[in-house]
KOLTI-428201 format. One line per field, with one value per residue (C-alpha): y, z negated, x. Coordinates in pm, 1 decimal. Layout:
<recs>
py = [Y/...]
pz = [Z/...]
px = [X/...]
</recs>
This chain:
<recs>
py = [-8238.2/-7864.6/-7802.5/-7991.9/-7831.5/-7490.7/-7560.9/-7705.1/-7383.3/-7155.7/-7337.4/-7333.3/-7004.8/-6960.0/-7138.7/-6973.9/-6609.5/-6743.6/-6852.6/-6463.1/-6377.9/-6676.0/-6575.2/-6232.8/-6333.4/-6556.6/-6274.1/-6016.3/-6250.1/-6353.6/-5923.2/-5859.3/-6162.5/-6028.0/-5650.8/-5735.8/-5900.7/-5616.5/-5390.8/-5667.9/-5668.5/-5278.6/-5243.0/-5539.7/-5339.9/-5028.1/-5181.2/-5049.0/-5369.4/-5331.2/-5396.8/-5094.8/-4885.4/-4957.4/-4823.2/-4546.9/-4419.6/-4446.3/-4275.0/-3967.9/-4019.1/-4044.3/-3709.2/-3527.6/-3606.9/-3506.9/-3191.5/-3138.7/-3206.4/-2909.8/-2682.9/-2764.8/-2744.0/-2423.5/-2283.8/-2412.2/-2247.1/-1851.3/-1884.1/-1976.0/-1663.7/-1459.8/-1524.7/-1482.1/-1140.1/-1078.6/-1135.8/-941.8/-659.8/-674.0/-725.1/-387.6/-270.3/-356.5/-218.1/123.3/170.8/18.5/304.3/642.7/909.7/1057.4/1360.6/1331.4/1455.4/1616.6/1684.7/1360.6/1222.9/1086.9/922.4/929.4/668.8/433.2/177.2/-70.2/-300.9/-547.9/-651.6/-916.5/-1113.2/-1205.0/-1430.7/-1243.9/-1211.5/-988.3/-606.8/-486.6/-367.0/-239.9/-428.5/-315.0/-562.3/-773.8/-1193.7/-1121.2/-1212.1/-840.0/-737.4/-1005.5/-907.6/-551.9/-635.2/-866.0/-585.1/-309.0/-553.2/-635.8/-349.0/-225.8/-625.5/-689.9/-1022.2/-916.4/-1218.6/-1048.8/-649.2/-405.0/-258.8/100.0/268.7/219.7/484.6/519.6/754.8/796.3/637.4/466.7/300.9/170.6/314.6/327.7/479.1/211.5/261.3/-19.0/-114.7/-472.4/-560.2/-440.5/-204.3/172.9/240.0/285.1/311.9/450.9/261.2/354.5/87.5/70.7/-219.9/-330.0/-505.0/-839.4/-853.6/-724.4/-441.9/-264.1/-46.2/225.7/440.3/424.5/669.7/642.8/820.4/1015.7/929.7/740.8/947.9/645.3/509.2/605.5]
pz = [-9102.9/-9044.4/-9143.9/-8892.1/-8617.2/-8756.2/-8688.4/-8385.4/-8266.6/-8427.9/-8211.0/-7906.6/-7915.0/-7999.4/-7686.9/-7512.1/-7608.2/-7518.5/-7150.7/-7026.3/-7222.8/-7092.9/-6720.4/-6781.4/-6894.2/-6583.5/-6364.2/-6554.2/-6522.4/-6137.7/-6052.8/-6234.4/-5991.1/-5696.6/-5774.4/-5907.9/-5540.0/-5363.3/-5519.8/-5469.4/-5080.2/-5053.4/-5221.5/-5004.6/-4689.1/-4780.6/-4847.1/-4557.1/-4494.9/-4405.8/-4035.6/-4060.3/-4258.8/-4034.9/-3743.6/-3901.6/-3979.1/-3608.2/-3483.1/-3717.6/-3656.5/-3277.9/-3230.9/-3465.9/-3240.3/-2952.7/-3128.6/-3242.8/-2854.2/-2712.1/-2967.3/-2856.0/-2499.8/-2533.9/-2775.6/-2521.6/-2178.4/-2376.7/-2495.0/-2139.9/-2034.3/-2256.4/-2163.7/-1781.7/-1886.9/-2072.7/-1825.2/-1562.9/-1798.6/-1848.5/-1473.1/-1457.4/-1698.1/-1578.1/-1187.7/-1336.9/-1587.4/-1180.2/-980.9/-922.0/-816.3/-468.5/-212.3/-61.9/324.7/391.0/282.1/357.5/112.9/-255.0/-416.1/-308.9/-495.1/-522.2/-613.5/-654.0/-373.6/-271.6/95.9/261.5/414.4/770.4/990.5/1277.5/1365.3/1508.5/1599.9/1495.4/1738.7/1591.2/1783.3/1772.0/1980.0/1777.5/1651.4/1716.0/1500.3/1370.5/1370.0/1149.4/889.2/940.4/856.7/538.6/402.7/499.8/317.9/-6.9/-89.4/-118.8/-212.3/104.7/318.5/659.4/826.0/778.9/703.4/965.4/1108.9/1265.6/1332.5/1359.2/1474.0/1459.4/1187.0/1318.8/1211.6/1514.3/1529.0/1172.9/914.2/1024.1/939.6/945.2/833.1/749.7/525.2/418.0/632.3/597.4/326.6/227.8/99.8/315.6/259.2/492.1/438.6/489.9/520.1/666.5/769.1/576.1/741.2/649.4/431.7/644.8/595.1/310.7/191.4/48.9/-31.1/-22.7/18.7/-57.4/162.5/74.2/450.6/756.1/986.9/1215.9/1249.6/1611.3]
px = [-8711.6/-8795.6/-8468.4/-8268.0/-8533.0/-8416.8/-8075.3/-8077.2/-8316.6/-7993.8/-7759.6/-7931.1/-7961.2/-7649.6/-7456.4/-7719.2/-7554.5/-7218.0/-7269.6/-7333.5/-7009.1/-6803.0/-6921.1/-6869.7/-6482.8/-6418.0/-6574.1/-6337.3/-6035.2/-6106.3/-6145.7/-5780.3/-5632.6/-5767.1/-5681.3/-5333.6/-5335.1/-5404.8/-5220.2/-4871.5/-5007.1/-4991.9/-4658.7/-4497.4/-4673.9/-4509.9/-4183.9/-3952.8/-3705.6/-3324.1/-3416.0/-3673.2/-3456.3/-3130.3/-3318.3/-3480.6/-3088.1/-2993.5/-3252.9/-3199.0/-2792.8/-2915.5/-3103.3/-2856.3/-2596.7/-2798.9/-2885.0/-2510.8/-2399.6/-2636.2/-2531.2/-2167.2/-2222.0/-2407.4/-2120.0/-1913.5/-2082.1/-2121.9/-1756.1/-1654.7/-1860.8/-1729.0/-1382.5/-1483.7/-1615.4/-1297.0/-1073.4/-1240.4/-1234.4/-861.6/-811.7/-1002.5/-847.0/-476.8/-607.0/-701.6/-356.5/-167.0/-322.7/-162.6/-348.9/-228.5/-256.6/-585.9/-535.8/-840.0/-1222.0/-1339.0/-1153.6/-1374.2/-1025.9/-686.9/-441.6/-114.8/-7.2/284.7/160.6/434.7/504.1/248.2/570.5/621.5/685.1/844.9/1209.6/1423.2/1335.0/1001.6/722.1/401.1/170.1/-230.3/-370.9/-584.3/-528.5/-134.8/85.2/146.7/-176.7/-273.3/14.3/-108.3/-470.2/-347.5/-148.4/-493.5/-733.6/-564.7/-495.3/-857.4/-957.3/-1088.4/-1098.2/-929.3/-1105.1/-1429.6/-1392.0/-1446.2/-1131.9/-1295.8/-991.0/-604.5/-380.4/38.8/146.6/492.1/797.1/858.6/496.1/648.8/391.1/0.0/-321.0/-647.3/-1025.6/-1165.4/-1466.6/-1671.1/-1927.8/-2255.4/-2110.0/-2116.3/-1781.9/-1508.2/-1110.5/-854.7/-536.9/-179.5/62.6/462.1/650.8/913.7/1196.0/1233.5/929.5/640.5/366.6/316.8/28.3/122.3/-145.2/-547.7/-839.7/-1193.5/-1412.9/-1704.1/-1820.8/-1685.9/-1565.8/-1471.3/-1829.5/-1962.4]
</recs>
């Protein structure tokens, strides 16, 4: 009889031990679910999907094309600049090599020079009279010949002074300048029959001597 209660003492505690370990296991086991879990969760979160990643591509395609489109249209505006600049230069260029230099005809005089201008043209028929009255018809070829030679608008320069220089009233002397400007020219021009005035030589003054 003591014997059985000895044994039965040895296996209670026995089962006893166990139950702490067996809870201990089941709390182990449930704690690995939940982190494994968490850890699927996250990933799955992080995951970018096709939708996300499809988007994500435009976007960067988007603002590299926007990027690649300013860079062109600023390549685009300094190479139009620079040809701008380049061709003024060669006009420039081309206007200095055109000019001759010329006989100035007095003191007054800063550059004297010539060029091949052509004739303006004309409209008027039959014998030519050199007409000085301004807004006729000659006058108006006289002034178109004056101003582009010296690049001048005749519509707005200032005609100071235009005088006969012989040949029948058929070559002329006029000092003109742009408004509001320093420089003045003194322009010598002859009519051309059949093709209308023609400038034929052009002075810089140092001062003008036309200005009252």
């Amino acid at each position: 009889m003591a014997d059985d209660n000895q044994d039965f003492s040895r296996l209670n505690n026995r089962n006893r031990r166990r139950k702490p370990r067996k809870w201990l296991t089941a709390v182990l086991a449930i704690a690995g679910v939940a982190l494994v879990v968490v850890l699927l969760v996250a990933v799955l979160n992080d995951k970018p999907t096709m939708e996300n990643q499809t988007a994500d591509e435009q976007n960067q395609k988007s603002i590299a094309e926007q990027l690649q489109g300013n860079n062109d249209s600023s390549n685009g505006e300094d190479t139009e600049q620079a040809d701008e600049e380049k061709q003024d230069d060669d006009e420039k260029e081309k206007e200095k090599e055109d000019k001759k230099e010329a006989e100035p005809s007095d003191d007054n005089v800063k550059e004297a020079y010539s060029k091949d201008w052509e004739p303006v043209g004309t409209d008027q028929s039959g014998t030519h009279t050199t007409t000085f009255e301004k807004g006729t018809q000659d006058w108006n070829e006289m002034m178109q010949a004056v101003g582009g030679a010296v690049g001048l608008d005749p519509a707005s320069m200032t005609a100071w002074w235009v005088e006969n220089n012989g040949n029948g009233g058929n070559d002329v002397i006029a000092t003109v300048s742009a408004p509001d400007a320093d420089e003045t020219f003194r322009v010598f021009a002859s009519w051309v029959d059949g093709s209308g005035w023609q400038a034929t030589k052009v002075e810089v003054l140092k001062e003008n001597d036309r200005k009252s």
